[in-house]
C-alpha positions, -999 to 999 in steps of 0.1 A, spaced: 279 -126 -195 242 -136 -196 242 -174 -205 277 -183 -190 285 -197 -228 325 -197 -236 339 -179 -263 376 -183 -276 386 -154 -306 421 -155 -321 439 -120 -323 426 -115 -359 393 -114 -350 394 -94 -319 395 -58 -349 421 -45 -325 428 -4 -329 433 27 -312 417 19 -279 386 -2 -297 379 -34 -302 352 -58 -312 351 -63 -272 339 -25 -274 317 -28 -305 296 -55 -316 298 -74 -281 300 -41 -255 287 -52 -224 281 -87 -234 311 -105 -225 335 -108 -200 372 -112 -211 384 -135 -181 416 -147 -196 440 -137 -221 472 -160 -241 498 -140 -257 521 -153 -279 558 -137 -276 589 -143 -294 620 -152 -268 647 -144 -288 645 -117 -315 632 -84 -299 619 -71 -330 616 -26 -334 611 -10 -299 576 12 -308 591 49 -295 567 74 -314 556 82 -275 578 110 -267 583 107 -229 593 67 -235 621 78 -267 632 107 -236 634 74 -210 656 51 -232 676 78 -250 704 72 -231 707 41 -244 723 25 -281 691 15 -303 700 -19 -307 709 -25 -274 667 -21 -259 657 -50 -246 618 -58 -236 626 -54 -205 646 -20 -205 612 -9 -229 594 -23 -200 607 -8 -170 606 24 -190 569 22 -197 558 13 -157 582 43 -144 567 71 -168 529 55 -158 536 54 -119 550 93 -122 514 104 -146 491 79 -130 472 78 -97 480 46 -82 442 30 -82 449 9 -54 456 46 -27 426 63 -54 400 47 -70 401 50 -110 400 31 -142 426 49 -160 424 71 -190 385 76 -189 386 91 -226 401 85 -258 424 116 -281 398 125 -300 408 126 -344 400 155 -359 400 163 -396 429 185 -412 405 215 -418 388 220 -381 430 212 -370 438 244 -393 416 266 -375 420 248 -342 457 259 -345 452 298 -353 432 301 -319 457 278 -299 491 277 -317 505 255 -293 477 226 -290 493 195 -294 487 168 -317 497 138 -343 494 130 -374 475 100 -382 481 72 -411 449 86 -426 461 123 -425 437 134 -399 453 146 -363 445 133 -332 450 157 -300 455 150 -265 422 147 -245 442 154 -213 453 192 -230 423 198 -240 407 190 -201 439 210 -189 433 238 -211 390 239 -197 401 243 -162 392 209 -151 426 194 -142 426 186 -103 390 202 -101 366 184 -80 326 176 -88 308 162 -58 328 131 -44 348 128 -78 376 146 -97 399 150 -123 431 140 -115 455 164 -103 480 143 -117 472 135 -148 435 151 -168 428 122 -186 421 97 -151 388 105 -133 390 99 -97 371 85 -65 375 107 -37 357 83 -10 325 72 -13 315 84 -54 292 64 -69 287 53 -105 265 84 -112 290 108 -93 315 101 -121 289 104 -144 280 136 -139 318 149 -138 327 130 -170 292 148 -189 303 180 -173 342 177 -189 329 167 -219 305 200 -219 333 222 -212 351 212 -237 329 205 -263 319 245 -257 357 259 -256 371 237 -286 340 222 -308 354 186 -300 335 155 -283 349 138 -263 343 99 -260 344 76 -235 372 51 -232 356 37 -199 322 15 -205 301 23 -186 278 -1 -173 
């Protein structure tokens, strides 16, 4: 960003993983990703990815073999335009924070208080839970702070009401994190950079 210098990285050294990069590590806020190859195979679809519940529900009525990337596709756009705020009718960036991982013995006693607190297991054995139920579950779900709010439609997406500015969303995204951090002893961390 500073000195206008051109960078190319392959995949394998981009560190991709759950929401993180090395985009959002070593170099946050020091470059600008302005374009973007990918490399797709045109004839062998390879494994449809459907441990995402409300995509298996989408494409169940249809024979396994027979999902093509564009059935997976349309799938994936249709169940984001019903969750999503459209950010061209409502400013937002999306999910503002990531599911946070919690290890298996805060998860135990997480799940005598709330019994029915969502979550996954990870490859590591830890569990991650939904940031969204946990935002839902605080009271902050279509809640309004100033000129910003949480998303009636969906808790994760922070959104412009007319006229927020940067530190408006600021404030509402330290106050959710707050509440939540009080109610269920979890942080929750910014997906959004904030500049």
């Amino acid at each position: 960003i500073y000195d206008g210098q051109r960078i190319e990285f392959r995949n394998a050294e981009c560190n991709f993983g759950y929401r993180t990069s090395l985009f959002k590590q070593e170099f946050v806020n020091k470059l600008l990703v302005h374009r973007v190859t990918f490399r797709l195979r045109k004839l062998q679809y390879g494994n449809a990815n459907l441990v995402y519940e409300p995509l298996k529900l989408a494409l169940q009525d249809i024979p396994k073999p027979e999902y093509t990337p564009t059935m997976v596709y349309d799938a994936v756009i249709d169940i984001r335009q019903k969750k999503l705020p459209d950010p061209k009718r409502q400013g937002n960036a999306g999910s503002f924070f990531k599911n946070p991982i919690i290890d298996v013995d805060y998860f135990e006693t997480l799940k005598k208080e709330y019994p029915d607190i969502p979550h996954h297991k990870t490859l590591e054995g830890q569990y991650k839970i939904p940031a969204a139920w946990l935002i839902e579950n605080t009271g902050w779900k279509g809640r309004s702070h100033g000129k910003s709010a949480v998303s009636a439609k969906h808790a994760l997406v922070l959104v412009n009401l007319g006229g927020a500015k940067g530190t408006d969303i600021e404030e509402l995204y330290q106050l959710v994190q707050e509440d939540v951090n009080h109610k269920f002893g979890i942080y929750l961390e910014p997906e959004v950079i904030v500049l």
